[in-house]
DRENTORRO-854296 format. One record per residue: x, y, z of N, C-alpha, C in turn. Coordinates in steps of 0.1 Angstrom, whole numbers, plus 5000, padded with zeros to 4 digits. Layout:
BEGIN
((X,Y,Z),(X,Y,Z),(X,Y,Z)) ...
***
This chain:
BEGIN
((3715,4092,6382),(3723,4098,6393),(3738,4095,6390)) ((3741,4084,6391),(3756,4077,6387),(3760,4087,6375)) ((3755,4090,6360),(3760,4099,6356),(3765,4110,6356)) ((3751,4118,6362),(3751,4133,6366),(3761,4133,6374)) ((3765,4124,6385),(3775,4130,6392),(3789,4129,6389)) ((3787,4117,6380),(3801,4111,6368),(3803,4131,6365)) ((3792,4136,6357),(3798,4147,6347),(3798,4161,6356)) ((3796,4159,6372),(3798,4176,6382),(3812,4178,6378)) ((3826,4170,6375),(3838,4174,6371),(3840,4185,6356)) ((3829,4181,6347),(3826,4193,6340),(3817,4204,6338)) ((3810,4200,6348),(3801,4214,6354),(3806,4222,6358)) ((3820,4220,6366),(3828,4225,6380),(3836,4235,6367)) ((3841,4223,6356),(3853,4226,6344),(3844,4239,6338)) ((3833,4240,6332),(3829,4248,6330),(3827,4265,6332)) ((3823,4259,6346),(3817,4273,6353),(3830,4279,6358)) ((3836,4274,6361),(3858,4283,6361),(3856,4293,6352)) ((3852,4285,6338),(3859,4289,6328),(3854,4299,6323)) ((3842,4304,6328),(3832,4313,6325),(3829,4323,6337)) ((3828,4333,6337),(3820,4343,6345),(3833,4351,6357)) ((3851,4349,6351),(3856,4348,6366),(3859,4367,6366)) ((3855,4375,6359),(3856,4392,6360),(3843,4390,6367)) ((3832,4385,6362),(3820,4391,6367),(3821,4390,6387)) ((3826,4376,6384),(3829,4365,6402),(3835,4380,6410)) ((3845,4384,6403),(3858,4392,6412),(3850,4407,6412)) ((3840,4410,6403),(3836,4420,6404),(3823,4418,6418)) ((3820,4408,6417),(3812,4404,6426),(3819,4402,6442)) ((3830,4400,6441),(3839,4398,6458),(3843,4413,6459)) ((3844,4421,6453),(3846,4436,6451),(3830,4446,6459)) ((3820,4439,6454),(3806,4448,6461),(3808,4441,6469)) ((3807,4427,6476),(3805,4421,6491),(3816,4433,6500)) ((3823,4434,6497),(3837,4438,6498),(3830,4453,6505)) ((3826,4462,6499),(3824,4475,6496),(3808,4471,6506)) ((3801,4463,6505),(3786,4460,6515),(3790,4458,6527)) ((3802,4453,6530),(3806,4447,6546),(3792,4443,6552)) ((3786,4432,6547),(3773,4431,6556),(3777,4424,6571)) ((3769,4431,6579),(3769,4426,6591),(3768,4415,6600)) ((3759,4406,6586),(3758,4388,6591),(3752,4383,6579)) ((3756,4372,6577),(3751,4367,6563),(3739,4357,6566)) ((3729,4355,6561),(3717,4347,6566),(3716,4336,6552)) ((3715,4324,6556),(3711,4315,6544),(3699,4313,6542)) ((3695,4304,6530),(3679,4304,6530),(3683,4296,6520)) ((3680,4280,6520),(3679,4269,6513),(3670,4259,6517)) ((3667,4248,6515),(3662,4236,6514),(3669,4223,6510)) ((3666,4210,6517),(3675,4198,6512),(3688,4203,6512)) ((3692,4198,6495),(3705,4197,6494),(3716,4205,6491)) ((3703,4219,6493),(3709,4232,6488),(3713,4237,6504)) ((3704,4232,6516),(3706,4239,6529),(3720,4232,6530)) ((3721,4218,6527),(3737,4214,6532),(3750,4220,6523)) ((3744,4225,6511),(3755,4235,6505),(3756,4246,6511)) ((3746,4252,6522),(3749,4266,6526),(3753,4261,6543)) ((3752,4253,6546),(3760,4250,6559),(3776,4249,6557)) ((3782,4242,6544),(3796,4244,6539),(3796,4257,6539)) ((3788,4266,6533),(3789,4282,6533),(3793,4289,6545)) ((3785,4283,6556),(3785,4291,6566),(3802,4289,6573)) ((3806,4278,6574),(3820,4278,6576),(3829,4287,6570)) ((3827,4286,6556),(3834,4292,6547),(3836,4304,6554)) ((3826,4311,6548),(3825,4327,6553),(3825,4326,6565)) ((3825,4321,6576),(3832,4325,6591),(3847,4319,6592)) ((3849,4310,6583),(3864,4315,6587),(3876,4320,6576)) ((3870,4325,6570),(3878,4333,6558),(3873,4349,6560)) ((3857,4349,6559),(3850,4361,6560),(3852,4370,6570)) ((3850,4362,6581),(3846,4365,6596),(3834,4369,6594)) ((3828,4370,6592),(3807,4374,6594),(3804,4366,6594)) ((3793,4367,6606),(3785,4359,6611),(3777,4350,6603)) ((3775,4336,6601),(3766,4332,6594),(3757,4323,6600)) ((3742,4329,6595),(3730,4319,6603),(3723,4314,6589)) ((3715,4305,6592),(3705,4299,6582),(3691,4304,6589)) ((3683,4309,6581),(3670,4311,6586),(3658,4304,6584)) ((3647,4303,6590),(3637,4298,6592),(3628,4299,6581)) ((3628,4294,6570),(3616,4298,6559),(3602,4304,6561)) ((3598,4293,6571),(3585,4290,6578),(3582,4304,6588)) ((3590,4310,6592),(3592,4323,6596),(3579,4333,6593)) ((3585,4332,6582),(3581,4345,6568),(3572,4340,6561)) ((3569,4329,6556),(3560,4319,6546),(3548,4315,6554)) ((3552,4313,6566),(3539,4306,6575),(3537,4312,6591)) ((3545,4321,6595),(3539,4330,6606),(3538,4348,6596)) ((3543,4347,6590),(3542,4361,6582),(3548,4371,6588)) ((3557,4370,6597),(3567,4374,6608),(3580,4383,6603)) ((3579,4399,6599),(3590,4407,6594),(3604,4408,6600)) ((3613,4408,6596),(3624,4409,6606),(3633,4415,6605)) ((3644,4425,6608),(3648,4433,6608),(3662,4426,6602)) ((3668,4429,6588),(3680,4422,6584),(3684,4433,6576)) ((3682,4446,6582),(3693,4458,6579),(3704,4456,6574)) ((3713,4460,6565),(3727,4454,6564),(3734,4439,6566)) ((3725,4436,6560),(3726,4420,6557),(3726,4413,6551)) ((3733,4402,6542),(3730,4398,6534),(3728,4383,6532)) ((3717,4383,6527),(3708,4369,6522),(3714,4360,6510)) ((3721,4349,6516),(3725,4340,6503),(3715,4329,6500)) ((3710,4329,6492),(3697,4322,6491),(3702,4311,6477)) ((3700,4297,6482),(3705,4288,6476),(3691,4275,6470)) ((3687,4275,6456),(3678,4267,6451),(3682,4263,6436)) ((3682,4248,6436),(3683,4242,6423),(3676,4250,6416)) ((3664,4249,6422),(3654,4251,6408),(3647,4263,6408)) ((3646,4275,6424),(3646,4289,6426),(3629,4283,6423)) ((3620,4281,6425),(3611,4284,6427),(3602,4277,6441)) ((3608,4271,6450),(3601,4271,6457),(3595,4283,6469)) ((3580,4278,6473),(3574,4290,6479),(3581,4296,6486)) ((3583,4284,6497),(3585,4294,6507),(3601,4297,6512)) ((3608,4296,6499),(3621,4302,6497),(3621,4316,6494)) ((3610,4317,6480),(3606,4331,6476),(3600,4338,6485)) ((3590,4335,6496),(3586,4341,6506),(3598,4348,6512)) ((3605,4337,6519),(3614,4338,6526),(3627,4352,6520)) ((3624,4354,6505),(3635,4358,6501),(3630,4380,6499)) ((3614,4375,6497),(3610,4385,6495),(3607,4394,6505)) ((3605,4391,6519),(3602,4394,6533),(3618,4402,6538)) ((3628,4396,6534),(3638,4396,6535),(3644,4410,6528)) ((3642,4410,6516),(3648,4419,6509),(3635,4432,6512)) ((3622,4434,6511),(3616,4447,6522),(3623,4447,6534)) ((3628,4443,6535),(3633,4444,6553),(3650,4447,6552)) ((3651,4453,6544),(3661,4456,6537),(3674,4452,6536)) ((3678,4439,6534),(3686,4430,6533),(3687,4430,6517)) ((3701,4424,6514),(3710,4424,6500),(3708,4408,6495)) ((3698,4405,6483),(3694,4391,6486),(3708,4389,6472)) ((3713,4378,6475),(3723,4371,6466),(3719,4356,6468)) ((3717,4353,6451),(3709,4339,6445),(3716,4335,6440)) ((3722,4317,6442),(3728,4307,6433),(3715,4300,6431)) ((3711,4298,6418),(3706,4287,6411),(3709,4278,6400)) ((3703,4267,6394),(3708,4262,6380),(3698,4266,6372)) ((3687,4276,6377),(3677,4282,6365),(3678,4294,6368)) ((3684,4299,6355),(3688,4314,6354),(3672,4319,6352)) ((3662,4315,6347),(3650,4323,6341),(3642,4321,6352)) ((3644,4315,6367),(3638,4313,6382),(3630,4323,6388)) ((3620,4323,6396),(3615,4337,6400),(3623,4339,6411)) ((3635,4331,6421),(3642,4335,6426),(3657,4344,6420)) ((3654,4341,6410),(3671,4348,6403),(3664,4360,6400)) ((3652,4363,6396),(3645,4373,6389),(3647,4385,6404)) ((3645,4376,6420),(3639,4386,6426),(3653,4388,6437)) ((3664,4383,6428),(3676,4390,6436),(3682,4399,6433)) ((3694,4408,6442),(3698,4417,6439),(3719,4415,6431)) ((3721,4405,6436),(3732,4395,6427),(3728,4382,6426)) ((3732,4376,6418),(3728,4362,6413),(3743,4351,6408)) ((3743,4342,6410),(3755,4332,6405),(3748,4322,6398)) ((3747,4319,6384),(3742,4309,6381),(3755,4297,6383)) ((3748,4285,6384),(3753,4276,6384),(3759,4266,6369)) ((3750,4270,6361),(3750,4263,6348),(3757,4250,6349)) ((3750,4241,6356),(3751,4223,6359),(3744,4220,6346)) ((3736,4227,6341),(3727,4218,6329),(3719,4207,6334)) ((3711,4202,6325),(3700,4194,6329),(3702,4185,6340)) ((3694,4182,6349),(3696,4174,6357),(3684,4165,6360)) ((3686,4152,6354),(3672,4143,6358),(3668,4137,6368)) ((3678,4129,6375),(3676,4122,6385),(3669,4134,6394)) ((3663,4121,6405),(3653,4129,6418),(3664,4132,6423)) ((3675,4126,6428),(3688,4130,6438),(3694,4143,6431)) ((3695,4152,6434),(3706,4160,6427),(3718,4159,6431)) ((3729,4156,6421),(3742,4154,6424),(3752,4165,6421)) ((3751,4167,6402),(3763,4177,6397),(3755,4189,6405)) ((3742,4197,6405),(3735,4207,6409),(3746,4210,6424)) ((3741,4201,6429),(3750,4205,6444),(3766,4203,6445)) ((3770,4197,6442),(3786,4201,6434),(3791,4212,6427)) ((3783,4218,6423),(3782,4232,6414),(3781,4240,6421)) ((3769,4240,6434),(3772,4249,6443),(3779,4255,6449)) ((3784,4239,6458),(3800,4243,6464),(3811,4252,6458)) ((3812,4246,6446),(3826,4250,6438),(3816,4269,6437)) ((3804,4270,6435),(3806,4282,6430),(3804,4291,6449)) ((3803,4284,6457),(3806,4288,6470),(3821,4292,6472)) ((3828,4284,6471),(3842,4285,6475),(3849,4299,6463)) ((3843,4295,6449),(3846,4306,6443),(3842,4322,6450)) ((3831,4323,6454),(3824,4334,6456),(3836,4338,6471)) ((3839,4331,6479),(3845,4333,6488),(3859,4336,6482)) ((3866,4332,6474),(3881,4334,6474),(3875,4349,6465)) ((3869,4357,6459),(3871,4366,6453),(3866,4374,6467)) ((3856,4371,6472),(3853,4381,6481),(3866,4384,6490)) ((3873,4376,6495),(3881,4376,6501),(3898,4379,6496)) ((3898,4381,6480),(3909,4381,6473),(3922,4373,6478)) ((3914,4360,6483),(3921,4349,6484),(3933,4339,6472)) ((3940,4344,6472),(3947,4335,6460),(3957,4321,6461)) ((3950,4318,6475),(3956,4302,6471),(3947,4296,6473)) ((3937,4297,6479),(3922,4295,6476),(3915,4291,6462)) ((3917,4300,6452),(3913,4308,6437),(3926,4296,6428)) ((3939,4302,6441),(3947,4286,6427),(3942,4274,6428)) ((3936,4265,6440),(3935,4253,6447),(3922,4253,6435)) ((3913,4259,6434),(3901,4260,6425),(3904,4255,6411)) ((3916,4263,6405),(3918,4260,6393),(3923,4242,6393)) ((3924,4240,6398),(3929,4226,6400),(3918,4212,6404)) ((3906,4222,6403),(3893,4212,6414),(3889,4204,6400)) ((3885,4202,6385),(3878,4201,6381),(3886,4184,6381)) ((3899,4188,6379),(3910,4178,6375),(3910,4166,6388)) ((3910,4171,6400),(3909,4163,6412),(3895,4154,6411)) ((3884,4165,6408),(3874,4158,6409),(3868,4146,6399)) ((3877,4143,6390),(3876,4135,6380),(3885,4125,6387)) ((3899,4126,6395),(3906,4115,6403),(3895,4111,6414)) ((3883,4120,6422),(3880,4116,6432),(3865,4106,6426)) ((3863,4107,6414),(3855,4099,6411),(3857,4087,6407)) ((3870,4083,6405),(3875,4070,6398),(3878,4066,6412)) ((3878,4070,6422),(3882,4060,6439),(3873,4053,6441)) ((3879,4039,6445),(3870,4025,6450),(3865,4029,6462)) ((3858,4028,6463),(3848,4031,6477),(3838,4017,6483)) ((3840,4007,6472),(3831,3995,6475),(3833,3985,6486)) ((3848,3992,6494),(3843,3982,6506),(3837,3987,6517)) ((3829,3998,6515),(3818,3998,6527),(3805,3994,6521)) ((3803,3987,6509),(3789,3982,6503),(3787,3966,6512)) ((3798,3964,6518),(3795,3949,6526),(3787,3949,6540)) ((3793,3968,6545),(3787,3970,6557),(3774,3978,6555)) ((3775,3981,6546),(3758,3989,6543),(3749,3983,6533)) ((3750,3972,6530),(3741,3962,6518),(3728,3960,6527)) ((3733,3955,6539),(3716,3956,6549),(3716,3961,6557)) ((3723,3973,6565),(3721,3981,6573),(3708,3988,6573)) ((3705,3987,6583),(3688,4001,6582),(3695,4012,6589)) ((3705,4017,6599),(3707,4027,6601),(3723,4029,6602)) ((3722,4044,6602),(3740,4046,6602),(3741,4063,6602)) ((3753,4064,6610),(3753,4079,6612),(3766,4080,6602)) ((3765,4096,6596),(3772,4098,6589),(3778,4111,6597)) ((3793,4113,6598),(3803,4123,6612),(3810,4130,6602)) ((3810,4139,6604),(3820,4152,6598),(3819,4167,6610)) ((3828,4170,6605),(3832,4186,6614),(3833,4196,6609)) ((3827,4210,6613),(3835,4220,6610),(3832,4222,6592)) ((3845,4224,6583),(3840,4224,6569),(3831,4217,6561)) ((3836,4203,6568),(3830,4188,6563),(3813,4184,6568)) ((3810,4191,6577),(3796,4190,6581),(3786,4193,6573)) ((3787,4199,6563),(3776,4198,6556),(3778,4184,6542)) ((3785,4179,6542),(3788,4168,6534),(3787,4157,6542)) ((3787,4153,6554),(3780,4148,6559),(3764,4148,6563)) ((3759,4158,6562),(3745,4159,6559),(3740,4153,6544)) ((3748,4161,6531),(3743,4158,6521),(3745,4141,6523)) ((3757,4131,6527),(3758,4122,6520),(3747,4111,6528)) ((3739,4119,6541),(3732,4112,6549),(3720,4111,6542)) ((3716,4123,6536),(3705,4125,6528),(3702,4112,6518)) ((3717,4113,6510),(3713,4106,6500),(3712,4091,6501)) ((3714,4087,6510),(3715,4073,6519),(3703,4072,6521)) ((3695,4076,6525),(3682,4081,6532),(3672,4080,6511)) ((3675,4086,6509),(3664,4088,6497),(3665,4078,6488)) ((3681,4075,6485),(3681,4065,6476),(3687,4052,6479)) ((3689,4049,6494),(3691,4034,6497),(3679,4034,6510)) ((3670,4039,6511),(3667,4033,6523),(3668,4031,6533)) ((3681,4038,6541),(3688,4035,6551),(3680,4049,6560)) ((3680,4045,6571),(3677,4053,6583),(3692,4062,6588)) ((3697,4073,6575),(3714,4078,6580),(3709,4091,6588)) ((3717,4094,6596),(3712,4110,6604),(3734,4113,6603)) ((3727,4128,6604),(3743,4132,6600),(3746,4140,6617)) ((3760,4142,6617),(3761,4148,6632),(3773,4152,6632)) ((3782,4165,6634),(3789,4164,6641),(3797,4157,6650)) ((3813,4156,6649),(3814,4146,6657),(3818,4151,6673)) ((3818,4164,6677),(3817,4171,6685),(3799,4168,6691)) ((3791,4169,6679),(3777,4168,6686),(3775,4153,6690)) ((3778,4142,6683),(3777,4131,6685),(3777,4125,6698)) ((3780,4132,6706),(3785,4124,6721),(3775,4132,6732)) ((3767,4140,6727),(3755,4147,6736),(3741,4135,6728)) ((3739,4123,6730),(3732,4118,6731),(3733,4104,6723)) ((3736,4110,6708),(3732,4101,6695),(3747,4090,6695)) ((3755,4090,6708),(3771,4085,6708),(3765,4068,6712)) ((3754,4070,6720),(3751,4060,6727),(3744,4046,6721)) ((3739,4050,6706),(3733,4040,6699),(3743,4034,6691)) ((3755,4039,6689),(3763,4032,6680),(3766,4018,6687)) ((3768,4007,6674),(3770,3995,6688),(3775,3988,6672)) ((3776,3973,6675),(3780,3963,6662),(3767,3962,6653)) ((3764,3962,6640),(3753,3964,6631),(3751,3977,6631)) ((3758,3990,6636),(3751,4003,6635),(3763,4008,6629)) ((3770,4007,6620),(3781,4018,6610),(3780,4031,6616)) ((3793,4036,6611),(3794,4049,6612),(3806,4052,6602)) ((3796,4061,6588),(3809,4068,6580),(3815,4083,6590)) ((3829,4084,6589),(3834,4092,6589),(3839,4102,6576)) ((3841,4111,6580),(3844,4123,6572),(3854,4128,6572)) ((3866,4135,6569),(3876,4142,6574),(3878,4152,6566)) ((3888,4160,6570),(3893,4168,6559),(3909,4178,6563)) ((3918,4185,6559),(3929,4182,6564),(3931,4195,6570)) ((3923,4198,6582),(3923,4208,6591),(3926,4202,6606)) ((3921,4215,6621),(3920,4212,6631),(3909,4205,6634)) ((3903,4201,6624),(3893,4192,6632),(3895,4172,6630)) ((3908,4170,6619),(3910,4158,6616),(3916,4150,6628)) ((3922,4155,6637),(3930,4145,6650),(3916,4143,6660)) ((3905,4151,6653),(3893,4146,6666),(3883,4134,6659)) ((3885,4135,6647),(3876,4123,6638),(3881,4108,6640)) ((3899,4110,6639),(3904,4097,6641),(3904,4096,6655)) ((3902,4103,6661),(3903,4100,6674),(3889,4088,6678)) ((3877,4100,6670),(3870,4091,6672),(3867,4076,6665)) ((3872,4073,6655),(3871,4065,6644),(3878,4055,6658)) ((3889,4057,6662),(3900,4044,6670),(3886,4042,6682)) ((3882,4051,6690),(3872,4045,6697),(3860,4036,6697)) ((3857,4046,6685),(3843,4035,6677),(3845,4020,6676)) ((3857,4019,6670),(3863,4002,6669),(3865,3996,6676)) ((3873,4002,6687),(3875,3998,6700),(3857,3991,6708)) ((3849,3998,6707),(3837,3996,6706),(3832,3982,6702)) ((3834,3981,6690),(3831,3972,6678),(3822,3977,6667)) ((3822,3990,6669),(3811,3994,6661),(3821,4000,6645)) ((3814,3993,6635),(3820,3992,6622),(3824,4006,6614)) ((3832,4010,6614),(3840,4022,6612),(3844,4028,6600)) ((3835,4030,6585),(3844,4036,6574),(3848,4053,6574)) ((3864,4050,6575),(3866,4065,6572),(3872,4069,6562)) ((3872,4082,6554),(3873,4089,6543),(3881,4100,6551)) ((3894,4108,6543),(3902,4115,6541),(3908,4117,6559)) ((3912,4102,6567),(3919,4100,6573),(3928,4089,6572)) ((3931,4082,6585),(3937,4072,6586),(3932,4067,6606)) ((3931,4056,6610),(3928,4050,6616),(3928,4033,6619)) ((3931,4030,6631),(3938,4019,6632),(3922,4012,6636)) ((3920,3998,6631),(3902,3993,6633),(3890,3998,6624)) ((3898,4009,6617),(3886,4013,6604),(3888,4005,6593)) ((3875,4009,6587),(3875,4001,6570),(3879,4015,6566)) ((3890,4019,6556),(3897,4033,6556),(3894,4033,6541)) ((3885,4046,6534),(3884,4047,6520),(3888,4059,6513)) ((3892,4052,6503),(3906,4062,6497),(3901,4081,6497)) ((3905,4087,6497),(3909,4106,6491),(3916,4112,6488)) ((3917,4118,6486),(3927,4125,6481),(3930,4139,6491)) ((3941,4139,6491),(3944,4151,6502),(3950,4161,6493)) ((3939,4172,6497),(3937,4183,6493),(3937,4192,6500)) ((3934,4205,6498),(3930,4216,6509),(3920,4219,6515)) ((3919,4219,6526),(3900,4216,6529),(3890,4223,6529)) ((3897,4234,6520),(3886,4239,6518),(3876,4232,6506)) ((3884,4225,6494),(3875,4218,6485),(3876,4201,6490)) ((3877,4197,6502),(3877,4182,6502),(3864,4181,6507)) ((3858,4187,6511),(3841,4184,6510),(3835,4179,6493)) ((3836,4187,6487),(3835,4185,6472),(3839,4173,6466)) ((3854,4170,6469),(3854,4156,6467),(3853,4146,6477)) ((3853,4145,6487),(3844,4133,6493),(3827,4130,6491)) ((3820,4139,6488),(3807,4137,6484),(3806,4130,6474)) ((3817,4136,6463),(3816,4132,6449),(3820,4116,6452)) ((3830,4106,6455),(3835,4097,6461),(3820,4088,6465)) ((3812,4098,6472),(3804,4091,6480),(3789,4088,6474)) ((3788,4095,6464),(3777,4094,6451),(3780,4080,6446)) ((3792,4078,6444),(3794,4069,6428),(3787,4055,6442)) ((3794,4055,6452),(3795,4045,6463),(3781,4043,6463)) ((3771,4055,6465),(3757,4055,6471),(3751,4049,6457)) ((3754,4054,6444),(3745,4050,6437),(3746,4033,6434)) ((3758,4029,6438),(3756,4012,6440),(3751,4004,6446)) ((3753,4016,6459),(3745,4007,6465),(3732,4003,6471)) ((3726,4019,6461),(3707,4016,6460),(3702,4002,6454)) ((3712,4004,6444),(3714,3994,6431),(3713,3976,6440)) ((3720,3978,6448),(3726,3968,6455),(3711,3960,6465)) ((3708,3972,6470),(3693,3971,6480),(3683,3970,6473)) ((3687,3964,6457),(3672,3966,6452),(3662,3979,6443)) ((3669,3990,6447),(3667,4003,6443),(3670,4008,6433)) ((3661,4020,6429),(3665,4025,6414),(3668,4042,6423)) ((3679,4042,6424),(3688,4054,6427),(3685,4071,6418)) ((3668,4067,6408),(3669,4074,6398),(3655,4079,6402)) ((3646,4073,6409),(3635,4077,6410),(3630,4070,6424)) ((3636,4076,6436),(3632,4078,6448),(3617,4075,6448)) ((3613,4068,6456),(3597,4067,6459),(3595,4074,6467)) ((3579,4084,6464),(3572,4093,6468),(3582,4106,6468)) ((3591,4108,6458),(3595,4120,6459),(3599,4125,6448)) ((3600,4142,6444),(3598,4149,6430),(3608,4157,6428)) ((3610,4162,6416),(3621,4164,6412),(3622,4181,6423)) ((3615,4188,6419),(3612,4200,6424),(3605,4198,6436)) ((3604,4204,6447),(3598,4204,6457),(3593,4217,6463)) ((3581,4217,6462),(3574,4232,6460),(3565,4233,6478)) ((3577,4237,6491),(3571,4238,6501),(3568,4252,6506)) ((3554,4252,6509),(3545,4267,6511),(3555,4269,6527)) 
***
């Protein structure tokens, strides 16, 4: 794990370097489809790369974006009408069931299925109608790290051509380079507050919400920790009330309208006594971990990355082998 996500800075270096007529020819058909709402279809750590998506494309795109129900199509067998629509369907490994279900129900029903994976020879790349490979290259660990890093960057890509975004498309050319500073940041003083914590909520907003998901995940799989991720807008409709002293809370930020509501909340939390690390803010009572301020549309990308090197210590730290999760597989094949 620690490695793979050491080398997503040349995954990211790579995939730039490669494919960017085909990319622009590809923001050119979206362009020319104007679909009418964009539907995702992932799993794990691919769903929290398409919840970054969904922001994306609603606030660059403007089209609607939903995540759909796998189980829908795979397990009520339930057709549904996605006319003029288009399906971004996100899988490391492109063969799970009921992705392909999901993908194939979708496209009879005549929707435009578009597939990122890191296996170009997948029966989901096979059964789309545009495809982005990812080309992460091998990836061993149970956790996927560069795989989901590759997504992003090839999300953000897909959006600045669709959108013939060019400061978007410049801020890109500059991501591989950042991401190599965002992985040398010390992150080890929240290993004193999470060495024996059993639970902790992980807060982000808006762009940043799906990297608070992934980094909950990976807390969860490879330390053991009981992390749930939340909005910090959702946070206060129930899950506000368990935070207390022994219950952490990472924060998230990123350098939009949603960062004066993070610190906001970060200064109450402490106020609280409840133990506070935040990332790509500032706040008075937090344990405050370094970022790099960037554009927000890629400071998801590097705060995860940041939050990898952090996580894989501190499975390390709990005892754990960060490399092989118990009871769980590389691929995950749900009907």
């Amino acid at each position: 794990m620690f490695e793979e996500a050491a080398d997503a800075s040349n995954a990211v270096r790579a995939q730039l370097q490669h494919g960017s007529a085909a990319m622009r020819a590809l923001g050119a058909k979206l362009r020319q489809l104007n679909p009418r709402a964009v539907i995702t279809c992932a799993r794990g750590s691919s769903d929290h790369a398409a919840t970054y998506a969904k922001y994306l494309i609603e606030t660059h795109a403007q089209v609607l974006t939903a995540s759909a129900a796998p189980s829908v199509s795979s397990v009520y067998g339930i057709p549904q009408d996605v006319r003029g629509c288009l399906v971004l369907a996100i899988s490391q490994s492109g063969r799970s069931p009921d992705l392909l279900s999901s993908v194939a129900s979708a496209k009879a029903s005549g929707a435009t299925i578009l597939a990122l994976s890191n296996s170009a020879d997948s029966p989901l790349m096979a059964a789309a109608d545009f495809v982005i490979e990812l080309n992460a290259g091998p990836e061993k660990s149970v956790a996927a790290t560069k795989s989901y890093l590759a997504s992003l960057a090839a999300i953000a890509r897909l959006i600045a051509a669709w959108t013939e975004d060019a400061k978007l498309n410049a801020a890109l050319a500059e991501l591989p380079d950042l991401m190599d500073r965002s992985w040398a940041l010390d992150w080890s003083a929240a290993l004193p507050e999470l060495q024996s914590a059993e639970n902790l909520y992980v807060v982000g907003r808006g762009l940043g919400l799906g990297a608070a998901q992934e980094v909950a995940l990976k807390c969860k799989e490879t330390c053991g920790i009981h992390a749930e991720a939340f909005s910090s807008a959702e946070l206060r409709h129930g899950p506000y009330t368990l935070l207390r002293k022994g219950f952490p809370a990472l924060l998230l930020a990123q350098r939009d309208g949603t960062r004066s509501g993070i610190e906001a909340l970060a200064i109450e939390l402490g106020r609280r006594g409840v133990p506070v690390l935040l990332a790509g803010a500032n706040a008075a009572g937090s344990i405050v971990l370094p970022a790099i301020d960037v554009a927000a549309e890629l400071a998801p990308i590097l705060l995860v990355q940041s939050a990898y090197r952090m996580i894989a210590s501190l499975a390390v730290r709990r005892g754990l082998d960060p490399d092989r999760p118990p009871h769980l597989h590389k691929i995950t094949e749900t009907v």
